[in-house]
C-alpha positions in Angstrom: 76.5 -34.7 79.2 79.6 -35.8 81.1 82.2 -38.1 79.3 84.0 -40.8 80.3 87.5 -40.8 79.2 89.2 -44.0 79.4 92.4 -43.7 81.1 94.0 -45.0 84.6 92.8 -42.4 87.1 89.1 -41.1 87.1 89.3 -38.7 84.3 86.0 -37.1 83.0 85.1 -34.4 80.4 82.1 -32.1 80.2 81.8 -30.2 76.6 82.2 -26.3 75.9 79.8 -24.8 73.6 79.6 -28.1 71.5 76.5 -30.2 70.5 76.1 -32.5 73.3 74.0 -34.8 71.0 77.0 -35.7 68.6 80.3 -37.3 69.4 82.1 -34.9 67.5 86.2 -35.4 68.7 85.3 -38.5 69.8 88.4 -40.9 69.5 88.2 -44.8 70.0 89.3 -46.0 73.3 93.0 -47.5 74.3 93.5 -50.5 72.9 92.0 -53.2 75.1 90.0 -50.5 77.4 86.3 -51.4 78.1 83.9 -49.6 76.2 80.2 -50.6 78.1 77.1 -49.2 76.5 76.1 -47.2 79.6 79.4 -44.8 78.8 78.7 -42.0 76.6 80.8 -41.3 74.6 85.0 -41.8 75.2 86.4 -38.2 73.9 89.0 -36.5 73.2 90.5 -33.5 74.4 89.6 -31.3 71.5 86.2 -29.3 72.8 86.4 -30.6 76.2 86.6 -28.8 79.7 88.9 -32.2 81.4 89.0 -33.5 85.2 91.7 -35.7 86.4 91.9 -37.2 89.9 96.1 -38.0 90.3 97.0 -40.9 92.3 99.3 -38.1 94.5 95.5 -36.6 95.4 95.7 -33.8 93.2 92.7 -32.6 91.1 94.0 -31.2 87.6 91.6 -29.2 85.2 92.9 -28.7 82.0 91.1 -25.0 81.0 90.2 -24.0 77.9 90.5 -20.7 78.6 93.5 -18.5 79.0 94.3 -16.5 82.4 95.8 -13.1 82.0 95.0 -11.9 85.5 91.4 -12.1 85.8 91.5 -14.7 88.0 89.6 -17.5 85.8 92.0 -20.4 87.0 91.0 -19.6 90.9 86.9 -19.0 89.8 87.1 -22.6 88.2 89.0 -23.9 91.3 86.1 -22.8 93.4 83.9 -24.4 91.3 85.5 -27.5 91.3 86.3 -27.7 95.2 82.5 -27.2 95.7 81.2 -29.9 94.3 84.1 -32.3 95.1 83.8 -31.2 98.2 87.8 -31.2 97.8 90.8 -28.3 99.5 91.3 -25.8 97.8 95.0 -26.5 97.4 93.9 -29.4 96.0 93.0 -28.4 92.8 95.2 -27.3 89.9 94.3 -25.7 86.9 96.7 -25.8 83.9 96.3 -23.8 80.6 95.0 -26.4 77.5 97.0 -26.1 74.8 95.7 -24.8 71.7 92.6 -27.7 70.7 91.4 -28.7 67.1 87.6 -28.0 68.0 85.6 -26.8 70.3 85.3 -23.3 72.5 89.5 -21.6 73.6 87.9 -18.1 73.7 88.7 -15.8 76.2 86.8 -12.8 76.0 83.2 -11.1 76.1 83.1 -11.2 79.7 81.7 -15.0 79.2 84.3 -17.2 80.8 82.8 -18.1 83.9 79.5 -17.7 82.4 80.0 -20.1 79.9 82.0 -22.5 82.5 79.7 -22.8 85.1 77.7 -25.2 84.6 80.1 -27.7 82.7 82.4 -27.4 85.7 80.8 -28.0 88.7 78.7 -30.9 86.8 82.2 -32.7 85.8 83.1 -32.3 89.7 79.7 -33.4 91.0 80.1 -36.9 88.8 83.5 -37.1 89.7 82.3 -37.2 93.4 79.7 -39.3 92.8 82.0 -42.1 91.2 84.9 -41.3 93.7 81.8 -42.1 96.4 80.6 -45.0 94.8 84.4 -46.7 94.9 84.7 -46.1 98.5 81.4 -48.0 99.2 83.0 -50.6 97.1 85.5 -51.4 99.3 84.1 -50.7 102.3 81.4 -52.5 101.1 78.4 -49.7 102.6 75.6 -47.8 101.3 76.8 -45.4 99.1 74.5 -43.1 100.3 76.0 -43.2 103.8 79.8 -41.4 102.8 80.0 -37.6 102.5 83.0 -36.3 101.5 85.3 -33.0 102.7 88.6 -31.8 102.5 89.7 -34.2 99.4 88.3 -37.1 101.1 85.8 -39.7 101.8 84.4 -40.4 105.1 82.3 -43.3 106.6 80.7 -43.0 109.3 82.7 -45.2 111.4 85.4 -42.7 110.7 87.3 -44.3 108.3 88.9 -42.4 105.0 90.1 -42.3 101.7 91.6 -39.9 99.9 90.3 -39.3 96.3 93.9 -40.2 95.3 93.7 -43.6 96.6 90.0 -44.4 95.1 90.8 -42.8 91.9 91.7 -46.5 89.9 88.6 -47.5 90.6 86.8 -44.8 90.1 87.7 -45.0 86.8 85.7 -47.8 86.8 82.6 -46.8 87.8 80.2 -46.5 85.1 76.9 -46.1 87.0 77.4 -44.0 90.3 75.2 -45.4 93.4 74.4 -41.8 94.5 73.2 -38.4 92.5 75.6 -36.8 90.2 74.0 -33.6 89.8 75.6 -30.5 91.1 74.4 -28.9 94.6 71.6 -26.5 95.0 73.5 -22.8 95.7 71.7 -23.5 99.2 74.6 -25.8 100.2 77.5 -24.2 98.7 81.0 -23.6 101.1 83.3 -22.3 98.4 81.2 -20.4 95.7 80.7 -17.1 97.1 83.1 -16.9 99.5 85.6 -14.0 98.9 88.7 -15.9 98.1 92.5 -15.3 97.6 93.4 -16.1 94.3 95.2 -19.3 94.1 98.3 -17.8 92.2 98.9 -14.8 94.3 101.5 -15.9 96.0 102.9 -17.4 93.1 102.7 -13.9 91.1 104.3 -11.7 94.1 106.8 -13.9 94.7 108.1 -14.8 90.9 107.2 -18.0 90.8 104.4 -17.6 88.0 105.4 -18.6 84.9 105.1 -16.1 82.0 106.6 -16.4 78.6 109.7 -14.5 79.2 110.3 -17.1 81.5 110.1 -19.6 79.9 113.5 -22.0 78.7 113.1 -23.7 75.8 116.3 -25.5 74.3 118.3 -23.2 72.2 115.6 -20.5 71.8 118.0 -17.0 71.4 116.5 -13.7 72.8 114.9 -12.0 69.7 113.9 -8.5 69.0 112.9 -6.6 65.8 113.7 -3.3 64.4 110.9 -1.4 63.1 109.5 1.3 61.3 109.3 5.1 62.5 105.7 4.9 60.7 102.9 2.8 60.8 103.1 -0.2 58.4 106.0 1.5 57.2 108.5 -0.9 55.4 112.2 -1.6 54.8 113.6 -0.2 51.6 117.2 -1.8 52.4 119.5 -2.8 55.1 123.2 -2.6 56.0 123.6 -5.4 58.8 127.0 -5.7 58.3 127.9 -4.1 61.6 125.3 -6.0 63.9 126.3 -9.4 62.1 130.2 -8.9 63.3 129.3 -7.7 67.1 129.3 -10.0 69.7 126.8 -12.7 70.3 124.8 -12.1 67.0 123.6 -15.1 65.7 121.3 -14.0 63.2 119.5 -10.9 61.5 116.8 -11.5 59.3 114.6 -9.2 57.1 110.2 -9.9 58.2 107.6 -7.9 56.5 107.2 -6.2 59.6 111.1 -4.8 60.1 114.7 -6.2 60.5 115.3 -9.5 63.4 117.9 -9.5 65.2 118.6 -13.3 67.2 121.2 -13.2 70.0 122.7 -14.8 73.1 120.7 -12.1 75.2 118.4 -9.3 74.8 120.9 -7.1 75.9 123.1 -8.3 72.6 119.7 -7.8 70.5 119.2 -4.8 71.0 122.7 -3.3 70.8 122.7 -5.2 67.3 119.5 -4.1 66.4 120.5 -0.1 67.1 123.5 -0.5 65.2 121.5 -1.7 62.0 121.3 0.9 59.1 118.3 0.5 57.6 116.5 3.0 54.8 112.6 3.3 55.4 109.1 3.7 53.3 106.9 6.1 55.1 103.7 4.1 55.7 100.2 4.8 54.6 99.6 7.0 56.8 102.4 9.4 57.3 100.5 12.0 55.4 98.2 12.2 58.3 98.0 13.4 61.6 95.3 13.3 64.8 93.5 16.6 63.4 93.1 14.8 60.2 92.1 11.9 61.5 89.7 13.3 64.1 88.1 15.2 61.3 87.7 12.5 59.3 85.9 10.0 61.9 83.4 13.2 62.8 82.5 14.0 59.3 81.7 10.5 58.9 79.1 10.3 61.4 75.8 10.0 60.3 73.3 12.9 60.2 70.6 13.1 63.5 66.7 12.4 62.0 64.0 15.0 62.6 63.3 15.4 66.3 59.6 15.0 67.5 58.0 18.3 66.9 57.4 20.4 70.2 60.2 18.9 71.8 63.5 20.5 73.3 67.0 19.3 73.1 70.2 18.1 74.7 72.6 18.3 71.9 76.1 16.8 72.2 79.3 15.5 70.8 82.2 13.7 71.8 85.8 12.6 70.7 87.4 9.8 72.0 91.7 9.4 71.1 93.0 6.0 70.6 94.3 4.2 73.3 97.0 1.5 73.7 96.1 -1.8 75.8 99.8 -1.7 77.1 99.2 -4.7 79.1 102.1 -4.8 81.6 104.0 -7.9 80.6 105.4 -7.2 76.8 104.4 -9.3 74.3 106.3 -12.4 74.0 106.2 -15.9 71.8 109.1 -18.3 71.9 108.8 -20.6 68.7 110.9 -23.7 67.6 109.7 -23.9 64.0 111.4 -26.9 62.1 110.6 -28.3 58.4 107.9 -30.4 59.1 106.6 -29.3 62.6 106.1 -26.2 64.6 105.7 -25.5 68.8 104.7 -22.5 70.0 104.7 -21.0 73.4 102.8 -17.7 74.4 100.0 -16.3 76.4 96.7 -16.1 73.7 92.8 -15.3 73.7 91.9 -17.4 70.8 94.5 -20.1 70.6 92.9 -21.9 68.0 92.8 -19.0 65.6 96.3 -18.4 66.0 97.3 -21.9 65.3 95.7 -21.7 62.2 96.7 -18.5 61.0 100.9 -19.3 62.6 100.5 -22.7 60.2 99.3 -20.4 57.4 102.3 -18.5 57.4 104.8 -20.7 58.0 103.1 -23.2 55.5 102.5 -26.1 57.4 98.9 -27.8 57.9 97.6 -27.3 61.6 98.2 -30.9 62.8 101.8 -30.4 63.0 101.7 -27.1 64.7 101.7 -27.6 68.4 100.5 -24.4 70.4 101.1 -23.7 74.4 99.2 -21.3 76.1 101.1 -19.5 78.9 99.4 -17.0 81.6 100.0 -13.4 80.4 100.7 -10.5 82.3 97.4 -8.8 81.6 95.6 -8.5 78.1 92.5 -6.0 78.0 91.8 -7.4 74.9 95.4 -7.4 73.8 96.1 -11.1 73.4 93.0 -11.9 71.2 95.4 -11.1 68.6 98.5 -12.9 67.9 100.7 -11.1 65.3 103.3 -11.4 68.0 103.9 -15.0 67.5 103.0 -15.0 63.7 106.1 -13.0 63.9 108.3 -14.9 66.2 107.1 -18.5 63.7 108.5 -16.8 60.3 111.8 -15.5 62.7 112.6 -19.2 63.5 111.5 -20.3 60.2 113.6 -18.0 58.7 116.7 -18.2 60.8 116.8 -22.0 61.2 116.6 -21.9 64.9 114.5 -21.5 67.9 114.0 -17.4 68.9 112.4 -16.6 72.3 111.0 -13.0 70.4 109.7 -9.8 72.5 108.5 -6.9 71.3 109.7 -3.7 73.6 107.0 -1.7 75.6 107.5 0.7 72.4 107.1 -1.8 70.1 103.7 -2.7 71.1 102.2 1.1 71.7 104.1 2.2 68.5 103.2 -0.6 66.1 100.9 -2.9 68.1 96.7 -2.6 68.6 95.0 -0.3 69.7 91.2 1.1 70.5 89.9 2.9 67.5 89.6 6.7 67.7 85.7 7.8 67.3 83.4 10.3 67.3 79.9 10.2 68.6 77.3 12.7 68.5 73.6 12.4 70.2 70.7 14.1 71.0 68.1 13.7 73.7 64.4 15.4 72.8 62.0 16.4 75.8 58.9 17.1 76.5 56.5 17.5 79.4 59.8 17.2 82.0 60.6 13.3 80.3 62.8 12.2 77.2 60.8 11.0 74.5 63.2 10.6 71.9 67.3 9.3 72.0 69.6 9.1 69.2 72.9 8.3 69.1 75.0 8.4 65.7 78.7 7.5 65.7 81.9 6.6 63.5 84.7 5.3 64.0 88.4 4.5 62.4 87.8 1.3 60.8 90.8 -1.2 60.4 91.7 -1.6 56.6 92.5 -5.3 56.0 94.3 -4.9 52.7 97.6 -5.1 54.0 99.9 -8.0 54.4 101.8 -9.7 56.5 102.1 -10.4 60.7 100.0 -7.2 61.0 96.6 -8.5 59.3 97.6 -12.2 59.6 97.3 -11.5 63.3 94.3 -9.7 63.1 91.1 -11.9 65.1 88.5 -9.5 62.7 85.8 -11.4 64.1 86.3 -10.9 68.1 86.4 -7.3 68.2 82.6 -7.3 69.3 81.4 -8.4 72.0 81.7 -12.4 72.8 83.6 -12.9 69.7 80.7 -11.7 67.1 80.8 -10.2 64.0 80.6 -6.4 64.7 76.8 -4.8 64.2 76.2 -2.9 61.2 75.3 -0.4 63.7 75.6 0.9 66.7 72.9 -0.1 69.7 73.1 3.4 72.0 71.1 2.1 75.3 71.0 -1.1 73.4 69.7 -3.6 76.7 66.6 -0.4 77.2 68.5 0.8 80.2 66.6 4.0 80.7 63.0 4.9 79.4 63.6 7.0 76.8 61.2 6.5 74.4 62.1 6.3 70.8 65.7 5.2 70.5 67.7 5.1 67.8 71.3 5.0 66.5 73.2 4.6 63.4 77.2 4.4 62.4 79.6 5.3 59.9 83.1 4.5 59.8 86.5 6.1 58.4 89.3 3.0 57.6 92.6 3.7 57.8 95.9 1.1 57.0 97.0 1.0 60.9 96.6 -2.2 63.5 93.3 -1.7 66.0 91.9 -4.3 68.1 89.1 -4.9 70.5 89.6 -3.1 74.1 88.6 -4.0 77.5 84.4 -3.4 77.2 84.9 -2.6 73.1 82.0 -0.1 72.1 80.6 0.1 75.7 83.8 1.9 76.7 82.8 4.8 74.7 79.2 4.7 73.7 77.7 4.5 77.4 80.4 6.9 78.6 78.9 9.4 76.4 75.2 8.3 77.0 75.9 8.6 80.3 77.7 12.4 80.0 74.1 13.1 78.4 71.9 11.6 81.1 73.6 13.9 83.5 72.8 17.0 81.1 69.6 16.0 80.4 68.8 16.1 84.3 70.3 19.6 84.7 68.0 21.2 82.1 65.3 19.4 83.7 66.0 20.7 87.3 66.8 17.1 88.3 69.1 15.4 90.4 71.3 13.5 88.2 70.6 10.5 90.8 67.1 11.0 91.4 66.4 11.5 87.2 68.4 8.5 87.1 66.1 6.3 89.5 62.9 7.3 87.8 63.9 6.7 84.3 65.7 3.6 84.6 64.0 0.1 83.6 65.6 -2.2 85.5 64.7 -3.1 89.0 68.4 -4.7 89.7 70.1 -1.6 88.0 68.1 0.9 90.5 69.4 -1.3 93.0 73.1 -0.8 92.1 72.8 3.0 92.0 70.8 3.3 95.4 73.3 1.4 96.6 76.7 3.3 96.0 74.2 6.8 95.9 73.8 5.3 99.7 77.3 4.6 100.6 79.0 7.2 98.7 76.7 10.1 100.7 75.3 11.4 97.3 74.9 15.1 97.4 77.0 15.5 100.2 78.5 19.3 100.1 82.0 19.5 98.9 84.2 22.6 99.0 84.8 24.5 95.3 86.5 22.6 92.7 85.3 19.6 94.3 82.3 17.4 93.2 80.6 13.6 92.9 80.0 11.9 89.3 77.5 9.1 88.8 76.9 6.4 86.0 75.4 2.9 85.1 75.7 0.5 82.9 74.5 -3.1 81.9 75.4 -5.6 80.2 76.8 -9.6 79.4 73.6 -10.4 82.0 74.9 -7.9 84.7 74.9 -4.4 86.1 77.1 -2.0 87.8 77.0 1.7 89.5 80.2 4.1 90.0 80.1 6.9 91.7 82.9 9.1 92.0 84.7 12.3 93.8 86.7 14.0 92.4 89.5 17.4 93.2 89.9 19.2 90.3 90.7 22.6 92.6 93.6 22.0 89.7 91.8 21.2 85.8 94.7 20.2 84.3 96.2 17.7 87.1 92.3 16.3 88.8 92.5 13.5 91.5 89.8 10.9 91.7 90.1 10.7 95.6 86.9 8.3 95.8 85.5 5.7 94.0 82.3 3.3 95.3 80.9 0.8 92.3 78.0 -2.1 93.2 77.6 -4.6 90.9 75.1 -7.7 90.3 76.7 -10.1 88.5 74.1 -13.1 89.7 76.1 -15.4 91.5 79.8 -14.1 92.1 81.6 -17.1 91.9 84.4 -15.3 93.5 83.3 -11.4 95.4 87.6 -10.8 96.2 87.9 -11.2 92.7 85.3 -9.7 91.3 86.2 -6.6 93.4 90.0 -6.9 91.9 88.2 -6.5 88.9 85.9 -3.3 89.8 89.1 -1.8 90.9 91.2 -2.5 87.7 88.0 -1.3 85.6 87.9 2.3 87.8 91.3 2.8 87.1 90.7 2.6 83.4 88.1 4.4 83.4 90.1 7.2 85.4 93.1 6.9 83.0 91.0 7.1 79.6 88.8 9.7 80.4 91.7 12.1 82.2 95.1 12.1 80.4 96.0 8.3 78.7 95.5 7.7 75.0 97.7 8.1 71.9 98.5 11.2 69.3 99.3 10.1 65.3 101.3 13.1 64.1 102.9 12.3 60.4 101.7 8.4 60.6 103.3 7.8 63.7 102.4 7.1 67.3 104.4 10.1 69.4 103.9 8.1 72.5 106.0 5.1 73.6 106.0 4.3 77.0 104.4 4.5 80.5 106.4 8.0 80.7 104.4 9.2 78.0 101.1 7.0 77.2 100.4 8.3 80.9 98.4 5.8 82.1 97.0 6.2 86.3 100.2 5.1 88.2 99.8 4.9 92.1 99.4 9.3 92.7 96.5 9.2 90.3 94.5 6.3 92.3 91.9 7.0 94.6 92.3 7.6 98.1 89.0 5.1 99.0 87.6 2.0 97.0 84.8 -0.3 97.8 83.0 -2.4 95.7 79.7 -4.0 96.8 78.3 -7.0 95.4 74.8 -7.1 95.2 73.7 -10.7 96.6 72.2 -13.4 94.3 71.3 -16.9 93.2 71.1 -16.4 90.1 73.2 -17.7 87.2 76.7 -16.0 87.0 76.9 -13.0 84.3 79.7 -11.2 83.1 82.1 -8.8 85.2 85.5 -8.3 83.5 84.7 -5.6 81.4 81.6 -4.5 83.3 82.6 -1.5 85.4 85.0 0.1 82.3 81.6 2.5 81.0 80.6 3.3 84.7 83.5 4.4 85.9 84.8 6.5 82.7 81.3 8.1 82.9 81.1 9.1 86.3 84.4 10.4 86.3 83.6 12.2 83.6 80.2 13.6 84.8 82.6 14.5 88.5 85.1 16.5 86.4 81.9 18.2 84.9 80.2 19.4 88.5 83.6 20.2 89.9 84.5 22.2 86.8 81.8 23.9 85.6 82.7 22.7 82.3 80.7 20.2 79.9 84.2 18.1 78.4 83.7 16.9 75.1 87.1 15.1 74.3 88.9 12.6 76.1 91.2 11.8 77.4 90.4 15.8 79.0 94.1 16.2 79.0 95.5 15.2 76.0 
C-alpha cells in the first residue's frame, strides 16, 4: 500500500518491512484536514519510506537508510526519477532521523533490495496524482499527459511543473490514470551507469559529515584511554590539563579520562598531559599465539570420511582486522536534563537511540537522533558506542561535546573482525567430490562487561541481514558446487574484547577458504581450476559469471615465473560474482595484484557505475586482507594504530587494470555491497598460490 499523508504539498509514504494490513504509526490527521474513506490510512513518519513534491519543484525522499558511501541515496534517486519521470537533479534524498518503528537498517547487502519496490511505487502514485491535477485544470483526459524532465506535458504543448500542481495533488484521492510502477521494458534511468549524485559534493567538501557539523556550543572532545583492552582507570591527576589553556572540562567515563576544549588541538594537548594510573584489561595476559591456539583447538573434530575415498585436507587462520573506515568516528551530543539530540553517521539508528536513552536515563521519546552520511563503515557504524560515549560526556560535563575518537582510538579500542580458524576436508572418489566438511571457531565476543563498549554492541546484526548468528556454520551453504554430502559445524573461543560484524561477515572467511580448497581439489584431480570449477558448479547464472571474467581475463594465458592468475566465486543475498586475478609475486613478501576482472549478476543493477565502485572497493579488501592488513594482540593490546601500520592497500598496492562486468537482467535487484569481498580474497589467494608454488594457510600472508 501507498499512504496518503495529509499535508500541503503531495506528500505520500510507502511502508518498509511493516504489515501493510495494519495502521500501525498511524497518527490522526491535522486538525480540520479531510480524511475520505478512499485514503488509506494517514501515517506517520515512524516505518515509512516518505515523498514530498516542494512547491520550489524539488522531490525530497526522506531514507531510512543511512549512506556511508555506497551510493544508496543516488540508487533511490534513480528510482525515484524513473517512475516520476522527473531530472535527476531534481530529486533529493535526506537521511531520516532515527524513527520509533519500522525498518532504519543498513546492512546485509539488502538496501536496495528491500527499497525497490516501495520506491518506485511511491513515485509511480505520485505521478499519477501529479497527472491527474494537470488534467484538472486543463480540463483533458488524463490519459492524454506524459510527463518528462519534472514536468507535465499536454499535447498542445503546454506545461507544468510538478511544483506548481503539487497543492492539488495533494488533493487527489483517486488518480484518473494507473499508479503502478513501469514494466523494466520502459525504464530511462534504472540501469543506466550513473554518476553518483553527491560526487561532486564529496570531492569538493561540500558533503556534510559529522566533523562538520556546528552545533551551538558543542566543544571538540576526545578521550584518553587504556594501553589494554577494556583496561580501566585506577586514578587520575588532571590537575595539569584543567589549568592549560582552553580546557573546559575533563571527566572520568568507563571507557577512559574526557577531555572538552575549545579545539581538538587544546584536547588533545590536555589529554597527553593527564597522569592517569591504569588496570591491565582482561586480556593482557594474552597474546596472538595464545589466542590463535585457542580459536584452533576449539574447532570441532572432522566426521568419518566415506570409505574408499581420498582427501584434500586443510586449515586456515585468519588475524583480526580493523574496519578503519576512513572518516573517524564522530557523535556531537547536546544532552540536557530532560531531553537529548544526537548527531552521527549510524546503521541501526533506532537501536542506538534506545540503548543512548538507556544510558543517559532518559525514555526514548525525548531522545532526538540525526543521522549524518559517514565516511565509509564496512560494518563499522552498525555499532554505536561512539555516541553512547559522546551522550554520558555531555551528560556528565553539562554541555554540548562534538566527541572523536582518533584513527588509534578506533583500531586500538574500537571493533573489529573476529580472528578464526577453519579447517576442512574434501573426500574423492571416481575423479568427483563426494563428501565436503567444513568445521570452524572463532573468537566470540564476551558480553559480561559494562559500559559504552557492550552498551554499543548491535549483538544481533553481526549475521547476515541483521539475524541472530547460526548455531553453525553453513560451508557452501546456497549448494554452490556439487559436492555431495556437505556438512559443517562450529565452535567458538570468547574473549572480553569489542568485535563486530565486517563487510561480507562469515562469507569473508568461510568461502575464501572453500575457495583455497576448490583450487586444490582440482590440482590433485589433474583439473583446470576453471574448467573443475564449470563442471561442478550448480548454478547456471554463477557459470555465467566465471566464463565471463575466465573470457576477459585470458585464463591460462602463460605468464613469466613468479607470475600467475587466481580464480573464485561466490553467491549470495540473491546474487553472484567471479574474480579473477594476476598477480607478481617475482617478490613473496612484497606481491602486486596487477589485474583484477570480477562479473557479477545482481538482477537488475539499479545503478552498473555504482555497482562497479563497489566491485572495486570489495577487490581491494580482498587484496589487503588476504596480503599484509589485519591486527597483532601482544599482552592485551592492539600493536597496530594507524594506516602506517594496520597496512591496509594504499594506491602502490592497487591493480594496474580493473573491469567489472555486469551480467544483464530483469530480474529483481539482489545484493552487491558485500558481494565481491569472498571472490576477490579467494582468488588472490589461489594467484599467490600458482605464482608461488606455495599452499598459504594464514592470512593476512604477510603478517
Amino acid at each position: 500500500m501507498v499512504y496518503s499523508l495529509a499535508a500541503s504539498t503531495l506528500t505520500v509514504a510507502a511502508p518498509i518491512g511493516c504489515d501493510t494490513s495494519s495502521a500501525q504509526g498511524a497518527e490522526r490527521a491535522a486538525k480540520g484536514a479531510r480524511r475520505p474513506s478512499d485514503v488509506l490510512v494517514t501515517g506517520a513518519d515512524d516505518e515509512m519510506l516518505v515523498l514530498e513534491v516542494t512547491a520550489a519543484n524539488r522531490v525530497v525522499v526522506r531514507l531510512p537508510r543511512v549512506e556511508v558511501g555506497q551510493g544508496i541515496t543516488t540508487a533511490v534517486a534513480m528510482m525515484i526519477a524513473e517512475e516520476l519521470d522527473a531530472r535527476l537533479i531534481d530529486v533529493d534524498i535526506p537521511l531520516a532521523d532515527a524513527r520509533a518503528k519500522g525498518n532504519q537498517f543498513t546492512g546485509g547487502s539488502n538496501s536496495v533490495s528491500s527499497l525497490y519496490g516501495p520506491a518506485r511505487e511511491l513515485a509511480a502514485t505520485a505521478r499519477a496524482r501529479l497527472v491527474t491535477a494537470a488534467a484538472k485544470r486543463w480540463h483533458l483526459s488524463a490519459r492524454t499527459l506524459r510527463t518528462s524532465n519534472t514536468m507535465v506535458i499536454a499535447p498542445d504543448g503546454r506545461m507544468a511543473t510538478f511544483g506548481s500542481l503539487t497543492a492539488s495533488a495533494a488533493r487527489i484521492r483517486r488518480p484518473a490514470v494507473s499508479s503502478k510502477p513501469k514494466p523494466a521494458s520502459r525504464h530511462r534511468v534504472i540501469g543506466r551507469p550513473t554518476t553518483r549524485i553527491d560526487a561532486r559534493d564529496i570531492v569538493t567538501g561540500k558533503a556534510t559529515y559529522a566533523g562538520d557539523l556546528s552545533v551551538a556550543g558543542a566543544k571538540p572532545t576526545v578521550v584518553a584511554r587504556p594501553p589494554t583492552i577494556l583496561g580501566k582507570v585506577v586514578s587520575v591527576d588532571d590537575s595539569v590539563a584543567r589549568a592549560m589553556p582552553g580546557v573546559h572540562a575533563v571527566v572520568r567515563i568507563a571507557g577512559g579520562v574526557a577531555v572538552v576544549a575549545d579545539s581538538f588541538h587544546h584536547a588533545f594537548k590536555a589529554r597527553d598531559a593527564l597522569r592517569i594510573t591504569w588496570a591491565p584489561g582482561p586480556l593482557a595476559p594474552l597474546s596472538d599465539a595464545a589466542i590463535r591456539a585457542r580459536v584452533r583447538a576449539a574447532v570441532p573434530r572432522l566426521g568419518t570420511p566415506p570409505r574408499g575415498s581420498a582427501q584434500t585436507e586443510a586449515e586456515f587462520a585468519f588475524a583480526f582486522v580493523s574496519h578503519a573506515p576512513m572518516e573517524v568516528l564522530t557523535a556531537v551530543a547536546d544532552v540536557r536534563a530532560d531531553r537529548a539530540e544526537m548527531w552521527f553517521s549510524s546503521q541501526t539508528p533506532m537501536e542506538a537511540r534506545e540503548s543512548i536513552a538507556a544510558a543517559i536515563g532518559l525514555p526514548a521519546s525525548s531522545v532526538r537522533v540525526h543521522v549524518t552520511r559517514g565516511g565509509g563503515s564496512f560494518g563499522r557504524r552498525l555499532n554505536f558506542d561512539a555516541a553512547i560515549e559522546a551522550a554520558l560526556i555531555s551528560k556528565a560535563a553539562r554541555r554540548p561535546v562534538k566527541l572523536m575518537w582518533s584513527r588509534a582510538d578506533d583500531i586500538r579500542h574500537g571493533r573489529m573482525r573476529p580472528a578464526s580458524h577453519h579447517r576442512i576436508r574434501a573426500s574423492h572418489a571416481r575423479g568427483r567430490v563426494v563428501a565436503f566438511e567444513h568445521a570452524m571457531a572463532s573468537v566470540n565476543e564476551s558480553y559480561e562487561q559494562q559500559g559504552p563498549a557492550a552498551q554499543g554492541g548491535v549483538t544481533t546484526a553481526v549475521a547476515r541481514g541483521g539475524r541472530a548468528p547460526a548455531a553453525g556454520p553453513l560451508p557452501s551453504d546456497t549448494g554452490l558446487y556439487n559436492f555431495g554430502r556437505v556438512s559443517g559445524n562450529s565452535g567458538g573461543v570468547e574473549l572480553a574484547m569489542p568485535l563486530g560484524a565486517w563487510r561480507s561477515v562469515d562469507s569473508g572467511t568461510m568461502r575464501t577458504a572453500e575457495e583455497i580448497v576448490v583450487d586444490e581439489i582440482a590440482e590433485h584431480l589433474g583439473k583446470d581450476p576453471v574448467a573443475f570449477r564449470h563442471t561442478t558448479l550448480r548454478s547456471k547464472a554463477v557459470r555465467a559469471v566465471l566464463d565471463k571474467v575466465a573470457t576477459t581475463g585470458s585464463w591460462g594465458r602463460t605468464m613469466p615465473a613468479g607470475r600467475a592468475q587466481g580464480v573464485a566465486v561466490h553467491e549470495e543475498y540473491g546474487s553472484c560474482v567471479a574474480c579473477l586475478v594476476e598477480i607478481d609475486a617475482t617478490d613473496p613478501k612484497n606481491p602486486r595484484v596487477t589485474k583484477v576482472v570480477m562479473a557479477a549478476d545482481v538482477g537488475t543493477a539499479v545503478n552498473p557505475r555504482g555497482l562497479q565502485a563497489q566491485l572495486m572497493g570489495t577487490a581491494i579488501d580482498g587484496i589487503s586482507t588476504v596480503l599484509q592488513a589485519g591486527l597483532h594482540i601482544d599482552r592485551g593490546a592492539v600493536r597496530e594504530g594507524s594506516f602506517a601500520d594496520f597496512r591496509y592497500a594504499r594506491q602502490r598496492h592497487a591493480p594496474l587494470h580493473f573491469e567489472a562486468h555486469i551480467m544483464p537482467s530483469r530480474g529483481e535487484p539482489g545484493g552487491a555491497g558485500e558481494l565481491g569481498v569472498p571472490a576477490a580474497a579467494g582468488a588472490v589467494a589461489n594467484a599467490y598460490a600458482r605464482a608461488t608454488g606455495t599452499r598459504p594457510r594464514r592470512f593476512p600472508i604477510n603478517f
